[in-house]
C-alpha positions as CSV (number, residue, x, y, z in Angstrom):
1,X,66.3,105.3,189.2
2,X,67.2,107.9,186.8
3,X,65.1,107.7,183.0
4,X,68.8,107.3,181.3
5,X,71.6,106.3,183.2
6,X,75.4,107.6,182.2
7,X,76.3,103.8,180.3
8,X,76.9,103.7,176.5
9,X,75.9,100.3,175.5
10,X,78.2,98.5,173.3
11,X,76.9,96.2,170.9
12,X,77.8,94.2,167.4
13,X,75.8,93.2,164.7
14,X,75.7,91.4,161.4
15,X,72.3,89.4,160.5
16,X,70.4,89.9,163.9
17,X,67.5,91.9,162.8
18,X,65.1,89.5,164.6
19,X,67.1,90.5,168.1
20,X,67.4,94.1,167.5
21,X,63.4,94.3,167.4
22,X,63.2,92.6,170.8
23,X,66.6,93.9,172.6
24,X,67.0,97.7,171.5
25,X,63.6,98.9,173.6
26,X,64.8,97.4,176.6
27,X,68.1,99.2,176.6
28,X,66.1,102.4,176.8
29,X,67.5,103.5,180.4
30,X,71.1,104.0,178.7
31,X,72.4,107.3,177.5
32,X,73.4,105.9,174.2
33,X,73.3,102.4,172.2
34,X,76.6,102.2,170.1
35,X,76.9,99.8,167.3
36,X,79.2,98.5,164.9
37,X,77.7,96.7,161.8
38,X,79.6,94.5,159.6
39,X,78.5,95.5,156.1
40,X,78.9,91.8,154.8
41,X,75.3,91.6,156.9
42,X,71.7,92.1,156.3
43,X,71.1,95.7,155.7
44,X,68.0,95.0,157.5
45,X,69.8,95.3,160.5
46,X,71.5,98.0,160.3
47,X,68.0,99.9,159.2
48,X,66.3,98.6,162.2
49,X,69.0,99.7,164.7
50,X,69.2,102.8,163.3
51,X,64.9,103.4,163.2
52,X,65.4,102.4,167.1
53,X,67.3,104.9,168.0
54,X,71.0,103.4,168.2
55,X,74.1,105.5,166.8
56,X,75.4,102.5,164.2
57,X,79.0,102.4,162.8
58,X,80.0,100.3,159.7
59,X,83.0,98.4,159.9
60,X,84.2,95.0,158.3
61,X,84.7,92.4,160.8
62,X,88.1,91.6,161.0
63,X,87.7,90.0,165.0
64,X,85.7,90.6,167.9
65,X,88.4,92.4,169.8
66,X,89.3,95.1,167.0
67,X,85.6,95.5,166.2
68,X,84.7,95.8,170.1
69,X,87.4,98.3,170.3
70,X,86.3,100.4,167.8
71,X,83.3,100.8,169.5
72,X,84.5,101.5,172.5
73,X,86.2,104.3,171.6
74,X,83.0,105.8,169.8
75,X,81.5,105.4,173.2
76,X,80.7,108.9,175.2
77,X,79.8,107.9,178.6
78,X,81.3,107.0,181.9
79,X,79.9,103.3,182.1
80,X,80.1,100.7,178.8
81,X,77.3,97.8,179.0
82,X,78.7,95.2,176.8
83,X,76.3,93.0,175.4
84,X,75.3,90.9,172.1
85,X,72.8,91.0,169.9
86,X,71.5,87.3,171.8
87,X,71.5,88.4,175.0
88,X,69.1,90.2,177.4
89,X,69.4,91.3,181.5
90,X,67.2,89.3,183.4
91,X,64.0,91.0,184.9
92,X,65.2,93.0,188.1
93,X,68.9,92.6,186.7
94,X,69.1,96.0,186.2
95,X,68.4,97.4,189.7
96,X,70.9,95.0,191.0
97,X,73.5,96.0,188.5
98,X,73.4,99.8,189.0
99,X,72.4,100.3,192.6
100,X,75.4,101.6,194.2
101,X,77.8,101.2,191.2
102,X,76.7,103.8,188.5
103,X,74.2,106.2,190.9
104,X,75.1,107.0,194.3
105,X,75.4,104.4,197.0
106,X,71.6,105.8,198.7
107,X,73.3,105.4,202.2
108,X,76.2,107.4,201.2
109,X,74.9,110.4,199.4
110,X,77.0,111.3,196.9
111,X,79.3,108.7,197.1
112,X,80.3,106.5,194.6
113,X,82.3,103.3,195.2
114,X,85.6,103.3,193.1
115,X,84.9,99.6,191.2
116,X,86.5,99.3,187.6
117,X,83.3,97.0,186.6
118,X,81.0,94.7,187.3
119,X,80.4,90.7,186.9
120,X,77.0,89.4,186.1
121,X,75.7,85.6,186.2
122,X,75.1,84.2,183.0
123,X,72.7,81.7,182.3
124,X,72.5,80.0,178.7
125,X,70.2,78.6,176.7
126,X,70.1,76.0,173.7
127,X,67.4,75.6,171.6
128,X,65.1,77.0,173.9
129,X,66.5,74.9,177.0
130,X,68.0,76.7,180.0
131,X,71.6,74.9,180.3
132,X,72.9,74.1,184.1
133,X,75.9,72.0,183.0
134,X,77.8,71.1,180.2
135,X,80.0,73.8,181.7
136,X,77.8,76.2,181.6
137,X,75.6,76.4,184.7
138,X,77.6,78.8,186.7
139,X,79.4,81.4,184.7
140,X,80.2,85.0,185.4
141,X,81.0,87.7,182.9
142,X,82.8,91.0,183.2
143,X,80.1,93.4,181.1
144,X,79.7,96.8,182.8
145,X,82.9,99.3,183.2
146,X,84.2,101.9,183.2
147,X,85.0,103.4,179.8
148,X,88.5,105.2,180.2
149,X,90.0,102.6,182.6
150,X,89.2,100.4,179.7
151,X,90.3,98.8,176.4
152,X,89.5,95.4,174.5
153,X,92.7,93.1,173.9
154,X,92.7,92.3,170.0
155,X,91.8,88.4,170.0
156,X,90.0,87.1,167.3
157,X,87.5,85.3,169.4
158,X,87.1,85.0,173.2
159,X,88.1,88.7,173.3
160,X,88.5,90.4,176.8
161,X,88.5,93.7,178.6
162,X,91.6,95.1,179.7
163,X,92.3,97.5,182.5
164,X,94.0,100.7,181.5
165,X,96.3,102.0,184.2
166,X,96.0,106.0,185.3
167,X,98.9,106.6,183.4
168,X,97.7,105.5,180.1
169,X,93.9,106.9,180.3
170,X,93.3,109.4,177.5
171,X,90.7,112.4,178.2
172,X,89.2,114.4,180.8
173,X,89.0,112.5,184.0
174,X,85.9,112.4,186.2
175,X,86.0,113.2,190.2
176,X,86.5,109.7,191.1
177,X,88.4,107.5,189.1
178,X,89.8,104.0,190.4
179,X,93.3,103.3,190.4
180,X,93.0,99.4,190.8
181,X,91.4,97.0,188.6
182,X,88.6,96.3,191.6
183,X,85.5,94.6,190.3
184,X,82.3,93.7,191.9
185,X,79.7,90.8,191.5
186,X,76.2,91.1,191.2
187,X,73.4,88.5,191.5
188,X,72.3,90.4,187.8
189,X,71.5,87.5,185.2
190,X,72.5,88.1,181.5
191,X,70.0,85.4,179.4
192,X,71.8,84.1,176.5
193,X,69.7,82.8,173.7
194,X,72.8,82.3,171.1
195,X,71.6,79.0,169.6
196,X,67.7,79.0,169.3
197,X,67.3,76.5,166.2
198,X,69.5,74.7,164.5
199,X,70.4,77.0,161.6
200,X,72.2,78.9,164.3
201,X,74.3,75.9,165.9
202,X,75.7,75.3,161.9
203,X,76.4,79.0,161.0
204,X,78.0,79.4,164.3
205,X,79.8,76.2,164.4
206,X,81.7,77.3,161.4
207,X,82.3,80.6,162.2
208,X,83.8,79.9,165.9
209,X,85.3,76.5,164.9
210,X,87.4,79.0,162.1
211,X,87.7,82.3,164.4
212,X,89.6,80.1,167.4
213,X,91.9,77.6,164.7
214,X,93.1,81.4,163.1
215,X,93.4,82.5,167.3
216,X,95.3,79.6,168.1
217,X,97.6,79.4,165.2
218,X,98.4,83.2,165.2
219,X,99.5,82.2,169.0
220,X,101.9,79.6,168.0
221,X,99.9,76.5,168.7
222,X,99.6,73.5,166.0
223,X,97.8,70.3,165.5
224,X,98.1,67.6,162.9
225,X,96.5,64.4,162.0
226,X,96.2,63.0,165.7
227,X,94.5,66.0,167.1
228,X,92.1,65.8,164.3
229,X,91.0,62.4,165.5
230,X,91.1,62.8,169.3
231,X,89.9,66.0,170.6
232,X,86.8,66.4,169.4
233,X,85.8,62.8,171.3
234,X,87.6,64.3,174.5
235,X,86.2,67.5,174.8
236,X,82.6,65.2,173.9
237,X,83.5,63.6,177.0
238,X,84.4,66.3,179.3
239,X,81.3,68.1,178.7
240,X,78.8,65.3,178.6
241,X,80.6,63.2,181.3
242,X,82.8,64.9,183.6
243,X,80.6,67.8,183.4
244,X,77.6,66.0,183.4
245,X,75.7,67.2,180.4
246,X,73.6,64.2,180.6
247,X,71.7,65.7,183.2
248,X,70.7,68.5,180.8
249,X,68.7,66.0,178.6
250,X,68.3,66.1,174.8
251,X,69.7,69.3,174.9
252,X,72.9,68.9,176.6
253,X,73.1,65.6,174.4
254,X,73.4,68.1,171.2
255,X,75.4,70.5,172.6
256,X,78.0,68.3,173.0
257,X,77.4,66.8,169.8
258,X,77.8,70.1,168.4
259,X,80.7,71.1,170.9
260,X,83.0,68.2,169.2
261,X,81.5,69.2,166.2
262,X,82.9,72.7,166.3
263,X,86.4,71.7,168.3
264,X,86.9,69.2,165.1
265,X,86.4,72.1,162.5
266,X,88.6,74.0,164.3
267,X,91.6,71.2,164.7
268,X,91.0,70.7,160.7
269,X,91.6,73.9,160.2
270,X,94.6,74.5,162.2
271,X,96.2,71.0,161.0
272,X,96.0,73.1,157.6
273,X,97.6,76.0,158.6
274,X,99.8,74.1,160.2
275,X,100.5,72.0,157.6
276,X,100.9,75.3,155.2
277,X,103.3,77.0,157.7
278,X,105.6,74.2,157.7
């Protein structure tokens, strides 16, 4: 395998100088790292990407798919790796998500399969504690594509890649380009460590439990009083019942805990709006 392959990886930051140190090395077999830093952060971090060799853009936060977008377009190379500050591929992950898909198929020289992007198995941990329910033991995400059949749609939160038809592709086109939204999926694994103590479940809880009240209201959606009081207990139950987050142990017990946690904040908030708006 080629010492740099042609993939610009796309990342975001705020406070994660602690990740950085550990993730940053082991994206050395990209062309590029491209980073957007939110200047409300830790300095820190944008200091340490920048001493590791990443090309770091400042710009205020104002949603995950505006500031994902802006980095994609300050992305030079054919293939975009999207990954967070929390995450890291799997050992082997990377063989498996490359051969035949961003180097030549080895039985096929010179041929390269026309896929838009690729899906990788996520597995997730909380507080140290690989999760396998709680609806979250078998999840696939769309992380590696192809940068000018691609743009981010402009969600708040829960942002998503978009395919961009031939028509609409700006720049010089390479030899082979596809002309359907084909995807592929891997056996890679993408480790997510979001919550390792519990400072993290609280910041995040309020920042996500905020981010998807502001999604759902700017989508129409609104909640009063009675939403307040019974969805954080249902989604409790779907996760720790139906999905049997039980199994998971004192972990999955907290997750949920913190899953209600966060799905009240964000009813509260959009009863508000709501509320405001009427």
């Amino acid at each position: 395998m080629p010492a740099e392959l042609p993939i610009s990886v796309l990342l975001l930051a705020r406070d994660e100088t602690r990740d950085l140190e550990e993730l940053l090395p082991a994206l050395a077999f990209a062309r590029e790292v491209v980073m957007v830093w939110d200047p409300r952060g830790d300095p820190a971090t944008r200091a340490t990407a920048e001493r590791l060799g990443a090309r770091v853009f400042e710009r205020p936060f104002e949603g995950f798919g505006a500031q994902r977008q802006f980095a994609l377009e300050r992305c030079t190379q054919d293939w975009v790796l999207w990954i967070d500050a929390d995450e890291r591929l799997a050992p082997g992950a990377l063989e498996r998500l490359t051969h035949g898909i961003v180097v030549p198929d080895e039985r096929v020289p010179g041929v390269l399969p026309v896929y838009w992007g690729v899906y990788l198995r996520r597995e997730s941990f909380f507080l140290g504690t690989r999760i396998r329910h709680c609806g979250w033991g078998d999840e696939r995400v769309f992380r590696l594509f192809r940068r000018r059949c691609s743009r981010f749609d402009d969600a708040l939160v829960h942002e998503a890649v978009r395919f961009v038809p031939p028509e609409e592709r700006v720049g010089p086109a390479p030899p082979i380009e596809p002309r359907w939204p084909l995807t592929h999926v891997t056996r890679a694994v993408l480790e997510h460590h979001s919550y390792r103590t519990l400072a993290d479940c609280e910041t995040k809880l309020v920042r996500y439990g905020e981010a998807n009240a502001e999604k759902a209201f700017r989508a129409g959606r609104r909640a009063g009083p009675l939403d307040v009081a019974l969805r954080p207990t249902l989604r409790f139950l779907r996760q720790y019942v139906l999905q049997r987050g039980f199994l998971d142990g004192r972990a999955g017990l907290l997750l949920c805990l913190y899953a209600a946690r966060q799905v009240r904040l964000k009813y509260a908030r959009l009863a508000a709006l709501s509320k405001g708006a009427s």
